[in-house]
Each structure stands twice: as structure tokens, then as C-alpha cells.
C-alpha positions as CSV (number, residue, x, y, z in Angstrom):
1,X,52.8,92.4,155.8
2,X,51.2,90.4,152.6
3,X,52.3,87.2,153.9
4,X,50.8,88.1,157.7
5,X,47.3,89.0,155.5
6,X,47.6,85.6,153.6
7,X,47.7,83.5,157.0
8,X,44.6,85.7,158.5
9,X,42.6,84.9,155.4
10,X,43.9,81.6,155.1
11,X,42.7,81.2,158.9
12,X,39.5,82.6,158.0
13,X,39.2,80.2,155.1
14,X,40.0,76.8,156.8
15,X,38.1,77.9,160.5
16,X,34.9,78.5,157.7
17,X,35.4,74.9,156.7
18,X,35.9,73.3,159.9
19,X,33.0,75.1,160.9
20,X,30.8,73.7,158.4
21,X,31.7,70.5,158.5
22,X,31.3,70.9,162.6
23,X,34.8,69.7,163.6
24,X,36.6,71.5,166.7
25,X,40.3,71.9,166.2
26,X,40.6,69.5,169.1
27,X,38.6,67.0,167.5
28,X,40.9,67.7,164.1
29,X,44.3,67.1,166.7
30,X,42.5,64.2,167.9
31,X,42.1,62.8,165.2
32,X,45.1,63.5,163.6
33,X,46.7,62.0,166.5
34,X,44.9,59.0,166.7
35,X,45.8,57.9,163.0
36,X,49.7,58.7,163.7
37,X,48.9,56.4,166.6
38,X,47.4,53.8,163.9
39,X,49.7,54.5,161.1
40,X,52.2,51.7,161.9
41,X,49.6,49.2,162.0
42,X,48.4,50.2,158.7
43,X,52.0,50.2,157.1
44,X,52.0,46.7,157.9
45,X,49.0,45.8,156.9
46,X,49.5,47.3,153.6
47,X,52.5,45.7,153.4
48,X,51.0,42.0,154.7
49,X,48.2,42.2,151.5
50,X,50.9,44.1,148.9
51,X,53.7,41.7,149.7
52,X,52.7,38.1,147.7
53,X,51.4,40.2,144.7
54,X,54.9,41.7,144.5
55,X,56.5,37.9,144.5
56,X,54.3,36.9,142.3
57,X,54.9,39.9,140.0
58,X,58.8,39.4,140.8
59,X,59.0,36.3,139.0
60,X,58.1,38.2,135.6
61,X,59.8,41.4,136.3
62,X,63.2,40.3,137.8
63,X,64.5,38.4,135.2
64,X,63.5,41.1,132.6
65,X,65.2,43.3,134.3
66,X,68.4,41.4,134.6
67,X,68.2,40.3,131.1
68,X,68.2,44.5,130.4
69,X,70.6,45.0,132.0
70,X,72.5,42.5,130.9
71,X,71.5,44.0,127.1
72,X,72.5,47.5,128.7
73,X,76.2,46.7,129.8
74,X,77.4,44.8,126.7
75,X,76.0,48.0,124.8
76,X,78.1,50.0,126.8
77,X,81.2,48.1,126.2
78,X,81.0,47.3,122.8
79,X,83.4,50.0,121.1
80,X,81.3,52.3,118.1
81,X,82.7,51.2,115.3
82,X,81.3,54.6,113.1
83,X,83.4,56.4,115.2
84,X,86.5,57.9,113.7
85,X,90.0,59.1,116.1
């Protein structure tokens, strides 16, 4: 029963909201569907702008990261000499 009182005031809440700010929830699923519609061509076009900053940046961070790596796995098999069988 609590969780049936929580969705009515919840409802309440967001059609208050809506209200205000003059949207119809046909506008809001509009809208909503419109930018699903869109969202692929955003992606992309995120992606178009973001993709020569990340070779750019690549050039730096790759090798670091190999040379880490690198660092990391001949820590790993260098036996401990402190420890005692």
C-alpha cells in the first residue's frame, strides 16, 4: 500500500512540474522520441569531434601505459627475496 501512495504522490509531484513548465505528456513523449530518433546522429558526431583529440592524446598515453605495464609484469615475476620457505 506505501509503495501504491509513493507513485500517486510521485504522480502528483511530476504532473505539478509539467504543468508549470506547460508541457503535455504528449509533447514530453514527443520529444523524447524525437531525440531517440537523433541520438545516433549525435553519437557520431560526438565521436567525429572526440576522435583526433584521442590520437593525439594516444601518442602520450599509449606508450606510458605499455611501459607500465611492462614495469608491472617484471614486478610480478621477480621472486621476493625477504621472503623466507
Amino acid at each position: 500500500m506505501r509503495f501504491v501512495i509513493r507513485i500517486l504522490i510521485w504522480s502528483l509531484v511530476v504532473g505539478l512540474v509539467l504543468a508549470w513548465l506547460g508541457w503535455t505528456p504528449a509533447e514530453l513523449i514527443g520529444w523524447l522520441w524525437h531525440l531517440l530518433g537523433h541520438l545516433p546522429a549525435w553519437v557520431l558526431g560526438v565521436a567525429d569531434w572526440a576522435w583526433p583529440y584521442v590520437k593525439q592524446g594516444a601518442v602520450i598515453v599509449v606508450p606510458l601505459a605499455l611501459i607500465g605495464l611492462v614495469l608491472e609484469l617484471r614486478r610480478r615475476r621477480r621472486p621476493d627475496s625477504r621472503r623466507v620457505d
